[in-house]
Structures are given as C-alpha cells and as structure tokens.
N, CA, C and O atoms as a CHARMM CRD file, in Angstrom:
* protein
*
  340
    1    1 UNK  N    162.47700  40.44300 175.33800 PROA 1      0.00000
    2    1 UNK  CA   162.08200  39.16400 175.89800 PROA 1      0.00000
    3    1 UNK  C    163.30600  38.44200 176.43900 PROA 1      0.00000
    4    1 UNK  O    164.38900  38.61000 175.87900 PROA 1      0.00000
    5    2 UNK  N    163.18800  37.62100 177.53800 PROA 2      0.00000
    6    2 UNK  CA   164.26300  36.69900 178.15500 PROA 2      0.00000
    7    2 UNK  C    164.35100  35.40900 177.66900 PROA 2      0.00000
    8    2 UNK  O    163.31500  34.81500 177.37000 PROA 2      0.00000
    9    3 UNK  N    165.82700  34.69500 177.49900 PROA 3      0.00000
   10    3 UNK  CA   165.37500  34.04400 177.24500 PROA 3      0.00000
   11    3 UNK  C    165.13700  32.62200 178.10500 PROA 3      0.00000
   12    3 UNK  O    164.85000  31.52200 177.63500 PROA 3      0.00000
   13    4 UNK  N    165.34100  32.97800 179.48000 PROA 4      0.00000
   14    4 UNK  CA   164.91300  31.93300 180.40800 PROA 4      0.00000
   15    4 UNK  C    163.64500  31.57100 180.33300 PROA 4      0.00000
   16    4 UNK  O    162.76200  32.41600 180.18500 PROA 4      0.00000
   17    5 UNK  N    163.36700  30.16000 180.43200 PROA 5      0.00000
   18    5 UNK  CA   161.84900  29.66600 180.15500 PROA 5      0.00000
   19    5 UNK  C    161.49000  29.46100 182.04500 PROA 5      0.00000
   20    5 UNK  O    162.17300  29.74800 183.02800 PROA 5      0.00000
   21    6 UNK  N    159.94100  28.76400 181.88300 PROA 6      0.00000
   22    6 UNK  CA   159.35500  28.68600 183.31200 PROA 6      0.00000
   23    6 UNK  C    160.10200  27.32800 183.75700 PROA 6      0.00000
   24    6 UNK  O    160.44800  27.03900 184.90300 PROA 6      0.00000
   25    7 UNK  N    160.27000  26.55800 182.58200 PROA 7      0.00000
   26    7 UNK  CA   161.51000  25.44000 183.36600 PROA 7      0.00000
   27    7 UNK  C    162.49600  25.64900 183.73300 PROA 7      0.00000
   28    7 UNK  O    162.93200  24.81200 184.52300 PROA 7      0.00000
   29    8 UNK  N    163.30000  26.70500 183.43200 PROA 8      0.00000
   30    8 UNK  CA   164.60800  27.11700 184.19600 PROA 8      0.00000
   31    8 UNK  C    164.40000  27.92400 185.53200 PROA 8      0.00000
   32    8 UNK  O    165.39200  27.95900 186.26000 PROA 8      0.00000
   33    9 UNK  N    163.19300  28.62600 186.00200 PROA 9      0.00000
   34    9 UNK  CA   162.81000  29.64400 186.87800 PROA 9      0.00000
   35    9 UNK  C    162.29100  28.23200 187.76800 PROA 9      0.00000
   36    9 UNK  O    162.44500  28.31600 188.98600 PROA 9      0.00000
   37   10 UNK  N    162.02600  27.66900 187.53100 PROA 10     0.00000
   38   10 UNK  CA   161.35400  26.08900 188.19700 PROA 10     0.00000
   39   10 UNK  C    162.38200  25.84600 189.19900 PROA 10     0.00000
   40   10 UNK  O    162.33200  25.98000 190.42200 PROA 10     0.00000
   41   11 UNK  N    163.90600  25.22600 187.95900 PROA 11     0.00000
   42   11 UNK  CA   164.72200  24.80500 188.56000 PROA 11     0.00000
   43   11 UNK  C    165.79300  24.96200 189.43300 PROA 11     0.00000
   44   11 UNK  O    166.54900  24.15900 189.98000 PROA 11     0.00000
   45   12 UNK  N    165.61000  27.15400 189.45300 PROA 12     0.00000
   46   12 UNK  CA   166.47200  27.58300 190.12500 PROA 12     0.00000
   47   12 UNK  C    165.73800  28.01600 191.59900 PROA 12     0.00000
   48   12 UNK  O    166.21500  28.62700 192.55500 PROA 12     0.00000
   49   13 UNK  N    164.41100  27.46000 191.39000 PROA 13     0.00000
   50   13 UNK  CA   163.50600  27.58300 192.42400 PROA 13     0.00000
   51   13 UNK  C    164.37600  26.45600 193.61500 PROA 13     0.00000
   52   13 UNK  O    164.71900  26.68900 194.77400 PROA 13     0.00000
   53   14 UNK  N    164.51900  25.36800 192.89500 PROA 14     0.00000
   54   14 UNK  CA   164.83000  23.75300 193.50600 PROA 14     0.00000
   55   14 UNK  C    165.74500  24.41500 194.10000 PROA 14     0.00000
   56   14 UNK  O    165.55600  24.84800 195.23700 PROA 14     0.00000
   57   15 UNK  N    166.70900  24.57800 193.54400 PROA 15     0.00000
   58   15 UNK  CA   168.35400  24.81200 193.86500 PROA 15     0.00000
   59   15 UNK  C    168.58500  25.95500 194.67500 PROA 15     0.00000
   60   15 UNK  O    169.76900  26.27700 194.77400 PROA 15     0.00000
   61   16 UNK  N    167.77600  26.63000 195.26100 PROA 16     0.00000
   62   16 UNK  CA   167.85000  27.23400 196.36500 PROA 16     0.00000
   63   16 UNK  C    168.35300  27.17900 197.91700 PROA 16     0.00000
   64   16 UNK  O    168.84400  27.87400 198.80700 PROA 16     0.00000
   65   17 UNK  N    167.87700  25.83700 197.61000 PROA 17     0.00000
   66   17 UNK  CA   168.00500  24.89200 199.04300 PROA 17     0.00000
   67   17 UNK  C    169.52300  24.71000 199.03200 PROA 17     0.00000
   68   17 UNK  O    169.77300  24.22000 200.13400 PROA 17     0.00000
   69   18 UNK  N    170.15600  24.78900 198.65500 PROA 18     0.00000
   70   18 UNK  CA   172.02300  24.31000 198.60400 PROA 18     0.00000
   71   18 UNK  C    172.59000  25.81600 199.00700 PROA 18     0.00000
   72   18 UNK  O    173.53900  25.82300 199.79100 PROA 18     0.00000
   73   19 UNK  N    171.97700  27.37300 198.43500 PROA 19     0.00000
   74   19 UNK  CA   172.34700  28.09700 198.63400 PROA 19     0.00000
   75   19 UNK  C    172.49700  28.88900 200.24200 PROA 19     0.00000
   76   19 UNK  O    171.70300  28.89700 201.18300 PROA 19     0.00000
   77   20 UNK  N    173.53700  29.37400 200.12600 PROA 20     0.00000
   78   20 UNK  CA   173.57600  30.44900 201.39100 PROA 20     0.00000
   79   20 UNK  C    172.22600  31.75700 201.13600 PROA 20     0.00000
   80   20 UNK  O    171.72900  31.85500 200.01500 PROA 20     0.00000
   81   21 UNK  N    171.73700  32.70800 202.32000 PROA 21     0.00000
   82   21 UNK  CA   170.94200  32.92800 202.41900 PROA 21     0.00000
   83   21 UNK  C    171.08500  33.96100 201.36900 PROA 21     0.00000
   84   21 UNK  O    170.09500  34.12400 200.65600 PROA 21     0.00000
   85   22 UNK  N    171.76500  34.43700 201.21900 PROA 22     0.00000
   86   22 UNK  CA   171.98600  36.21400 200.43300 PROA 22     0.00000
   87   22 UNK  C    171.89200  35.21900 198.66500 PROA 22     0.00000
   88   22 UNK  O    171.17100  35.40600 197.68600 PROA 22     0.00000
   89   23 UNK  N    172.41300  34.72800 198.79900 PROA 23     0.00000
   90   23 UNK  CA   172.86200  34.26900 197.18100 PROA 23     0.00000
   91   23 UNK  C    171.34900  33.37300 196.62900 PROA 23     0.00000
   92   23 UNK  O    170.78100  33.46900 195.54200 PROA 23     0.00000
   93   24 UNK  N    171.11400  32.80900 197.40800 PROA 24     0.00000
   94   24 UNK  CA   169.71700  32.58500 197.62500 PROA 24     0.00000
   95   24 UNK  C    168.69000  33.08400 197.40000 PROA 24     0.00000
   96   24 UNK  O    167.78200  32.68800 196.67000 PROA 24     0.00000
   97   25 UNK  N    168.78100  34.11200 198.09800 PROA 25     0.00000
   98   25 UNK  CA   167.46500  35.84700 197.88000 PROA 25     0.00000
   99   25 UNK  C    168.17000  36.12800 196.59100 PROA 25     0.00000
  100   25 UNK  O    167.30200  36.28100 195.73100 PROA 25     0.00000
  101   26 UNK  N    169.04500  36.22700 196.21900 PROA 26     0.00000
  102   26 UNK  CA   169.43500  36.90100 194.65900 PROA 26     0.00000
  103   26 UNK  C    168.75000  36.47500 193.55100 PROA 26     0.00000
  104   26 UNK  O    168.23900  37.15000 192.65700 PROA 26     0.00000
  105   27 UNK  N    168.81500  34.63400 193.77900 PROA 27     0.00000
  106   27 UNK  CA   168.99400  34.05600 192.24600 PROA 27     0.00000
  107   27 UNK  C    167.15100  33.99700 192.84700 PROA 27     0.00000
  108   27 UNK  O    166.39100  33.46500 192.03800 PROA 27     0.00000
  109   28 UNK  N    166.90400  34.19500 193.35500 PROA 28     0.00000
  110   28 UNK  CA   165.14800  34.00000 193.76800 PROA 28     0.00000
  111   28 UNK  C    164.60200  35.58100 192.98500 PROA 28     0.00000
  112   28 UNK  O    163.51900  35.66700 192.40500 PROA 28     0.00000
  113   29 UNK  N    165.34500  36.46200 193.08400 PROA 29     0.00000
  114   29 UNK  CA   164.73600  37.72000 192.55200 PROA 29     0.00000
  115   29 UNK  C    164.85800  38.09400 191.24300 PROA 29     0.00000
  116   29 UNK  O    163.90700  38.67800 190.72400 PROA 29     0.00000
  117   30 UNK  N    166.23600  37.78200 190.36000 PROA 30     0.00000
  118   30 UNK  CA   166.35500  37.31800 189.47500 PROA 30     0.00000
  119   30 UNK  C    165.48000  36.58800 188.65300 PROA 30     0.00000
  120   30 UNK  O    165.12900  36.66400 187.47600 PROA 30     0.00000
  121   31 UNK  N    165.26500  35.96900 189.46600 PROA 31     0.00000
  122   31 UNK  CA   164.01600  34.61600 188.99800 PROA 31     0.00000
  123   31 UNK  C    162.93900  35.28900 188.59400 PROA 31     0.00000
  124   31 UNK  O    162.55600  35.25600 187.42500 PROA 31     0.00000
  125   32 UNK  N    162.38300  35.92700 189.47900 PROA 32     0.00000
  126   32 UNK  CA   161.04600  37.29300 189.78100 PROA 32     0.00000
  127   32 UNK  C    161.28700  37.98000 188.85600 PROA 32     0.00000
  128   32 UNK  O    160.28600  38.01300 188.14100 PROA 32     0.00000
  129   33 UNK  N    162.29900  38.73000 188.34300 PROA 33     0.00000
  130   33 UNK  CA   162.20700  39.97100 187.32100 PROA 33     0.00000
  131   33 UNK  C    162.13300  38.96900 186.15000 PROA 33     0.00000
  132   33 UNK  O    161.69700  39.60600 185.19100 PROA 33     0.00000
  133   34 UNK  N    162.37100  37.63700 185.78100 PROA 34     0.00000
  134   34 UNK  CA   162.53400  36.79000 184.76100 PROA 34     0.00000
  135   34 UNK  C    160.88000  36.23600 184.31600 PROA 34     0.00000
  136   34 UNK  O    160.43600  36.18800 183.16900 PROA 34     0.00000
  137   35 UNK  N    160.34800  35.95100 185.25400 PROA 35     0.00000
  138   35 UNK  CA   158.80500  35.91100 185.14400 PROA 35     0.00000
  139   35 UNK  C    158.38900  37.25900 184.52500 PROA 35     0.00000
  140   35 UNK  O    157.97700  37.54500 183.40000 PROA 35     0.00000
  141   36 UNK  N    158.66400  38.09800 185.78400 PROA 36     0.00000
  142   36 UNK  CA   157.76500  39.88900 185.31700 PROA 36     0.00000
  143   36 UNK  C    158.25700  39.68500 183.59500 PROA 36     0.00000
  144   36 UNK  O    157.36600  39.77100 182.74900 PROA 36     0.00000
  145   37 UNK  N    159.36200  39.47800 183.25200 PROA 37     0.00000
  146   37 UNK  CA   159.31700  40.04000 181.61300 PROA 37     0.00000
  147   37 UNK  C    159.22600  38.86900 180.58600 PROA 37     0.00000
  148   37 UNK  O    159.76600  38.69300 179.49300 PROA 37     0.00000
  149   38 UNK  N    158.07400  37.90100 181.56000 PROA 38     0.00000
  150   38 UNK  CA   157.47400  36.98700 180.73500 PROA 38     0.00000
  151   38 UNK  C    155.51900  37.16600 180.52200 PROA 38     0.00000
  152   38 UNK  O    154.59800  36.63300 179.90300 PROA 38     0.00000
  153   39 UNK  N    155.73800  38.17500 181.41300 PROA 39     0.00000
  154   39 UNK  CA   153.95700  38.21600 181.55800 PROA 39     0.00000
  155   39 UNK  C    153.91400  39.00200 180.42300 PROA 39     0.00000
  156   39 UNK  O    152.69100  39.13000 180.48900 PROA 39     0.00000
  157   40 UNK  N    154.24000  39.72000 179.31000 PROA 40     0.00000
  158   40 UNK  CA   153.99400  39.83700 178.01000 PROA 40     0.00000
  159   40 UNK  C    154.35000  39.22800 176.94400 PROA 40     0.00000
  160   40 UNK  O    154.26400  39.76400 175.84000 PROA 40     0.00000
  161   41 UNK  N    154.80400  38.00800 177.12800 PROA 41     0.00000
  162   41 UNK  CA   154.94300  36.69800 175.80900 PROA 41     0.00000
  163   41 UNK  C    153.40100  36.04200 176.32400 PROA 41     0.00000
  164   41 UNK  O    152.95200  35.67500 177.41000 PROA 41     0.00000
  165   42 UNK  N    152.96400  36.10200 175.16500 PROA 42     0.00000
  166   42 UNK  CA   151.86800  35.53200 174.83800 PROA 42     0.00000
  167   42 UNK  C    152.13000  33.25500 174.43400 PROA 42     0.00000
  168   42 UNK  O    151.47900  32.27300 174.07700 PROA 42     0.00000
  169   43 UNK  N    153.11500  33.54400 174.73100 PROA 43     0.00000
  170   43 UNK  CA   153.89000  32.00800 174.20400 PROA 43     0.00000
  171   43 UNK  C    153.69400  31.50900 175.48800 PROA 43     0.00000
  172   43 UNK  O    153.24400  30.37200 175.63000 PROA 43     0.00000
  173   44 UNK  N    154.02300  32.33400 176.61100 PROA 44     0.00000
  174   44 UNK  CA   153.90000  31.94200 178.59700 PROA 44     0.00000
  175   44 UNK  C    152.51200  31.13300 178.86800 PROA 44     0.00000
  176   44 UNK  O    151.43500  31.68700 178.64900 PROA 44     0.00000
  177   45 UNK  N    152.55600  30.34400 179.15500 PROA 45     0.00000
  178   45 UNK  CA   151.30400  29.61400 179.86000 PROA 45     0.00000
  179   45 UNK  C    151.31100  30.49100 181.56900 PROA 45     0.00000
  180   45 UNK  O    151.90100  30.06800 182.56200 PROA 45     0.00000
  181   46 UNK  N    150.49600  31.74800 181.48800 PROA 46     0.00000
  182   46 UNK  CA   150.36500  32.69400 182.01800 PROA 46     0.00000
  183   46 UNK  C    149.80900  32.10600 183.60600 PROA 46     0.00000
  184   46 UNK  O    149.98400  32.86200 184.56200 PROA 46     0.00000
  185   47 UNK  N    149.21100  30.88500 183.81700 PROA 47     0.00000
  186   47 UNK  CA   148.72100  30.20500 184.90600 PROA 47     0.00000
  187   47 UNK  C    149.87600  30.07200 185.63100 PROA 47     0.00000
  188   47 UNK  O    150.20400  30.64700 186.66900 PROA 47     0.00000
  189   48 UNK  N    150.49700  29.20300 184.93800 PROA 48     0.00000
  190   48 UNK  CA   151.93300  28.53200 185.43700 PROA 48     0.00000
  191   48 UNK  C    152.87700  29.27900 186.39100 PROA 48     0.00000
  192   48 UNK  O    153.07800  29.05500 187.58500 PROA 48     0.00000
  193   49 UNK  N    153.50500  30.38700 185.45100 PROA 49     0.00000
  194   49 UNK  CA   154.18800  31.76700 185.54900 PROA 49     0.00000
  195   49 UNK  C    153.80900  32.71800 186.51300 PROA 49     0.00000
  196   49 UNK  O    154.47000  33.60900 187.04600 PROA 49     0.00000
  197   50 UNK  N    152.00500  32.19900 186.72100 PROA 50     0.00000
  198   50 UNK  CA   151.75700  33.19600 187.75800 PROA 50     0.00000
  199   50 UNK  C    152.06200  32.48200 189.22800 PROA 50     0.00000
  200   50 UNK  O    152.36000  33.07300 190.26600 PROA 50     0.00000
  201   51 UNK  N    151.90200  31.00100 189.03000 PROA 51     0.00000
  202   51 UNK  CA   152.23000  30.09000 190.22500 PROA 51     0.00000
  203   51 UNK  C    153.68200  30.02600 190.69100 PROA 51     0.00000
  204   51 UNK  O    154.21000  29.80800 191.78100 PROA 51     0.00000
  205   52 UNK  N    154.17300  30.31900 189.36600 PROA 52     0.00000
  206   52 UNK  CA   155.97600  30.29400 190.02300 PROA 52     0.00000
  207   52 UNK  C    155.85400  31.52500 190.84800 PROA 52     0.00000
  208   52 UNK  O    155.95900  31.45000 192.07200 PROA 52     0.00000
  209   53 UNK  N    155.58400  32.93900 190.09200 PROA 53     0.00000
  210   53 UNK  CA   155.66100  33.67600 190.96000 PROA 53     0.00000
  211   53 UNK  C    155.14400  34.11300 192.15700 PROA 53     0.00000
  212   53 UNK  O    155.39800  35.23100 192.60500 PROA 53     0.00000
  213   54 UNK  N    154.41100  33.28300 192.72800 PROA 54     0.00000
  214   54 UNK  CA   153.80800  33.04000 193.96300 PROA 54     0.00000
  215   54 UNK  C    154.59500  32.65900 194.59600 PROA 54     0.00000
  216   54 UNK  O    155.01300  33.40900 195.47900 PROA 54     0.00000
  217   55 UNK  N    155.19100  31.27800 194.44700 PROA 55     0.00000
  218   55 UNK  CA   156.02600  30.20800 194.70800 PROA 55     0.00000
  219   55 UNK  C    157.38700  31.01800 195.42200 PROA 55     0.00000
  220   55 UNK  O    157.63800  30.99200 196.62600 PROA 55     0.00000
  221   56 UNK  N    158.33100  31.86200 194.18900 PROA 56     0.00000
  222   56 UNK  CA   158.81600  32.53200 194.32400 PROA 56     0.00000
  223   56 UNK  C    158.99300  33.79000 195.69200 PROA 56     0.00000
  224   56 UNK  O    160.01300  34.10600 196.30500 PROA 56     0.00000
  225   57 UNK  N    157.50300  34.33000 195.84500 PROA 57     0.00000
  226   57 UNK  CA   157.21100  35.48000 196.73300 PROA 57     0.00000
  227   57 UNK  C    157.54100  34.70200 197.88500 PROA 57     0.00000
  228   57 UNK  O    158.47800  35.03200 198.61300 PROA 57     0.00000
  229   58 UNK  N    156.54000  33.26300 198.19500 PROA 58     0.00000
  230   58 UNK  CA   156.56900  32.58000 199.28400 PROA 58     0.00000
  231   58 UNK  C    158.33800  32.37500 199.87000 PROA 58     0.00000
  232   58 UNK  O    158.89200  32.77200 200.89500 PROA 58     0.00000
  233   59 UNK  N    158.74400  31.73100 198.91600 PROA 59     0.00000
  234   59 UNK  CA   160.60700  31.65300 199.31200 PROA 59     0.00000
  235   59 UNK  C    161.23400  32.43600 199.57100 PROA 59     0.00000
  236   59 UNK  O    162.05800  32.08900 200.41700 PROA 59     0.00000
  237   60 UNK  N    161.31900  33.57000 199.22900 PROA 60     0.00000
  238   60 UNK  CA   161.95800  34.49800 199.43600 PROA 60     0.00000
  239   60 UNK  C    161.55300  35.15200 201.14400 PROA 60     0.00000
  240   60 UNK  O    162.39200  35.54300 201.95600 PROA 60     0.00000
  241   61 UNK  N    160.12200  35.12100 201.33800 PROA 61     0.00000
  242   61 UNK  CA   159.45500  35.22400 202.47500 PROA 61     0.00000
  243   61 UNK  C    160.14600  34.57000 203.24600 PROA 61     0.00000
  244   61 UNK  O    160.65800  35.25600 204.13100 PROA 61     0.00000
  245   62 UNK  N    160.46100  33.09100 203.28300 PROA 62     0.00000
  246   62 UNK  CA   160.47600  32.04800 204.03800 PROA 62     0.00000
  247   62 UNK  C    162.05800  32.76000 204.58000 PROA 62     0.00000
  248   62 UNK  O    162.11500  33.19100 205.73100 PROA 62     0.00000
  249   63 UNK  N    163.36400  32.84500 203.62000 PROA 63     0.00000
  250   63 UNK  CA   164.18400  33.12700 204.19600 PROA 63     0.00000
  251   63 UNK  C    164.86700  33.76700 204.62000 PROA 63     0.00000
  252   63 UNK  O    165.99000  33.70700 205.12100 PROA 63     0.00000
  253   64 UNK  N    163.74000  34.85600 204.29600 PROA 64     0.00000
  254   64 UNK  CA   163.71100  36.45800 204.92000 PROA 64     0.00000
  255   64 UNK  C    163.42800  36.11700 206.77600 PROA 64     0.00000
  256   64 UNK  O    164.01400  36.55700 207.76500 PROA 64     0.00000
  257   65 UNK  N    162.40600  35.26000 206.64600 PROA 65     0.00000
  258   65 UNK  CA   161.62500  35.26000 207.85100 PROA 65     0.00000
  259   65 UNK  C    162.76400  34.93300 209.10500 PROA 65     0.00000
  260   65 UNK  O    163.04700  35.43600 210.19200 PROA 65     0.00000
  261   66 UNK  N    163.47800  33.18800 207.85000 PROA 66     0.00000
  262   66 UNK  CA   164.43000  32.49200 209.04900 PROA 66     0.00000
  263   66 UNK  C    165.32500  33.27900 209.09900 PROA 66     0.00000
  264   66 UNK  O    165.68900  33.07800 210.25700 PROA 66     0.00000
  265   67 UNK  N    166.03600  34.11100 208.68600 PROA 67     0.00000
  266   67 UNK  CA   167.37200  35.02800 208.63700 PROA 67     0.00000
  267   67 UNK  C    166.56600  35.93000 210.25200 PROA 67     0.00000
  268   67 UNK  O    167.26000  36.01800 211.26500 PROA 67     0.00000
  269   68 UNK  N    165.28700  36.43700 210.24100 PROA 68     0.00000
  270   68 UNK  CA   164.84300  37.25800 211.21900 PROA 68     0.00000
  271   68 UNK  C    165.32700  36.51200 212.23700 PROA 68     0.00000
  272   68 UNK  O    166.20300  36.74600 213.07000 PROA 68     0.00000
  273   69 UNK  N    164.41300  35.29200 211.98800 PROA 69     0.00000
  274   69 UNK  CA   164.10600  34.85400 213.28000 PROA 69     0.00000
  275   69 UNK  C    165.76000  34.13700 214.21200 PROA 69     0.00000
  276   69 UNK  O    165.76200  33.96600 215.43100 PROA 69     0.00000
  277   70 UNK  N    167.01800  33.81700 213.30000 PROA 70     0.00000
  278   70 UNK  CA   168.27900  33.14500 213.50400 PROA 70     0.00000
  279   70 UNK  C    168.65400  34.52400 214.46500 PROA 70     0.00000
  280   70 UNK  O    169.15400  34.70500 215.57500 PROA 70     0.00000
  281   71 UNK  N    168.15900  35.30200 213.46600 PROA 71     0.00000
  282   71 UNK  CA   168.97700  37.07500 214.88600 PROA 71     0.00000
  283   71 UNK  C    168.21900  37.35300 215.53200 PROA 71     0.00000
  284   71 UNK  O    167.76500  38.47400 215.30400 PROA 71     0.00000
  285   72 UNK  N    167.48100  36.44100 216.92500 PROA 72     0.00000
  286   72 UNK  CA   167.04100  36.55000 218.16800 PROA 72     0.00000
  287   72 UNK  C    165.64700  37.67400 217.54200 PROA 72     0.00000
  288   72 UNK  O    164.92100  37.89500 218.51100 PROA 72     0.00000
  289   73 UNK  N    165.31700  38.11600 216.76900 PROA 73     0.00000
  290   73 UNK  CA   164.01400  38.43900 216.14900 PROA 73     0.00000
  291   73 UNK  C    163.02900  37.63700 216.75700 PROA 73     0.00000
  292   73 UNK  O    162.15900  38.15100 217.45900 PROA 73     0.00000
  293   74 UNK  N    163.07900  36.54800 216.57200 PROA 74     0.00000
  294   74 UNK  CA   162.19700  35.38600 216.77800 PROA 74     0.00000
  295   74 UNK  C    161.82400  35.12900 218.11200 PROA 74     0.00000
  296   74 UNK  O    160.70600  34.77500 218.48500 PROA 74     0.00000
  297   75 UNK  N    163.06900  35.37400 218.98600 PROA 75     0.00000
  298   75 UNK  CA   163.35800  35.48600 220.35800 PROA 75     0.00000
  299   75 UNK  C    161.59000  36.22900 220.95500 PROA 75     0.00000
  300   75 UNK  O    160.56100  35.65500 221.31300 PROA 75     0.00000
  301   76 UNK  N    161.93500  37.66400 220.82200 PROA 76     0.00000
  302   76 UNK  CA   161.27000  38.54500 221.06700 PROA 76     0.00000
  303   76 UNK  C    159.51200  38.18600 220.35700 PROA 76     0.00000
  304   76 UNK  O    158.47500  38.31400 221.00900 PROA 76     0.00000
  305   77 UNK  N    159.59900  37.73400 218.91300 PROA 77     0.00000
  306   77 UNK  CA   158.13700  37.00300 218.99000 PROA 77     0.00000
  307   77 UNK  C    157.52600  36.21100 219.38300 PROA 77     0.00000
  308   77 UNK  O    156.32900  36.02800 219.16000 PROA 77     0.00000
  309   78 UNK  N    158.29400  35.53800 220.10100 PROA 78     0.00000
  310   78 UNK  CA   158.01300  33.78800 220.42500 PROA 78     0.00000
  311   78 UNK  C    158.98600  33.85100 222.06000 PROA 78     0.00000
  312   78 UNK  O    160.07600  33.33100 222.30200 PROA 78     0.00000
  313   79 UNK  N    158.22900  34.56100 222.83200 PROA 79     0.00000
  314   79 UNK  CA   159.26900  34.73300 224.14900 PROA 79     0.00000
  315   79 UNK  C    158.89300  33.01700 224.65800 PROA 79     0.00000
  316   79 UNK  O    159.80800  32.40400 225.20800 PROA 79     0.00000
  317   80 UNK  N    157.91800  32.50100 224.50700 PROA 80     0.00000
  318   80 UNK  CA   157.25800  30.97900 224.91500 PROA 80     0.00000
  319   80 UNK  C    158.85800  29.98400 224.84100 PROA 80     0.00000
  320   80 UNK  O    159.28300  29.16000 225.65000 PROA 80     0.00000
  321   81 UNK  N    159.43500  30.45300 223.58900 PROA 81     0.00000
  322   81 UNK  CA   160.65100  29.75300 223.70800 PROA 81     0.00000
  323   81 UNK  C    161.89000  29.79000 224.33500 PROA 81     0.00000
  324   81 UNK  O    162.85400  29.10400 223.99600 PROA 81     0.00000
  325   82 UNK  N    161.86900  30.47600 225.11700 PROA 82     0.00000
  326   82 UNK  CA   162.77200  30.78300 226.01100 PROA 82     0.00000
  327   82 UNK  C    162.54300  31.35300 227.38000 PROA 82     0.00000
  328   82 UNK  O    161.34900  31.62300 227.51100 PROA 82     0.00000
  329   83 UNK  N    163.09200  31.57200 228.20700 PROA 83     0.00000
  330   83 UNK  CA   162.66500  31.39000 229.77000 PROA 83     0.00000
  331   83 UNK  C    162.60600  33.22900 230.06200 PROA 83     0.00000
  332   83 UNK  O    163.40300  34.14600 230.26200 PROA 83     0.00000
  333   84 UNK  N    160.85700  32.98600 229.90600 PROA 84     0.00000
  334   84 UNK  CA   160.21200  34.64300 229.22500 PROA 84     0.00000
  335   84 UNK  C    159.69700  34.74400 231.14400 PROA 84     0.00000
  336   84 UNK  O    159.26100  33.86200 231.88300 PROA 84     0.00000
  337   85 UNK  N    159.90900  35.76700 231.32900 PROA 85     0.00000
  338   85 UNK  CA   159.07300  36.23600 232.96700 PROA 85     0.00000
  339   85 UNK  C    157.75100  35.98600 232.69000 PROA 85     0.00000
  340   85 UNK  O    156.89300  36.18400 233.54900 PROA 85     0.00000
C-alpha cells in the first residue's frame, strides 16, 4: 500500500499548472500509478479515487494535446488558422 492519500494526488493535480510540460506528465503519472495501488484499500472512498483518476487521464490528455498542437501538429488540424489554400 502507498502511502499517499487522495488529498495529496488532489494537490499534485493543482500544482501542475506551475510545471514545465515533461515534469508535469511525470508527477501526473505518478499520481496515476498512486491511485491504481489504491483501488485495493478498502479504506479509499473508491468514487473519489475513481474521479481523480479521470481527472488525472483528462490532464495529462490536455498537455499531451497542447505540446502537439505548439509543434505545428495543430497547424495541419486546424489549417482554418492559418492562410490554408
């Protein structure tokens, strides 16, 4: 068992936002394997834990997405934004 609780996985949720992108995705996955080896404590308010890790999936998404989209990725999906033939 870990002994990080869903209030510390909460708060390193918050504190994301200050981070650079890589260090960011780290302490976010971290976070993720910290939940996964909470879904067998029966002590876990299992609702909660499952919402962080949603929460979690979503963020990590998010700055996966903007990292795409900063390297002209975005370019090519969204030609509307730029002066497309």
């Amino acid at each position: 068992m870990t002994d990080t609780t869903l209030d510390d996985v909460e708060r390193n949720l918050g504190r994301v936002e200050d981070l650079e992108q890589e260090e960011a995705i780290s302490v976010l996955q971290t976070a993720k394997r910290d939940l996964e080896a909470m879904s067998t404590d029966a002590d876990v308010d299992e609702e909660r834990r499952q919402a962080l890790e949603d929460r979690l999936d979503q963020r990590i998404r998010e700055i996966e997405e903007r990292d795409a989209y900063d390297g002209n990725v975005g370019e090519a999906m969204n030609p509307e934004d730029h002066d497309a033939p």
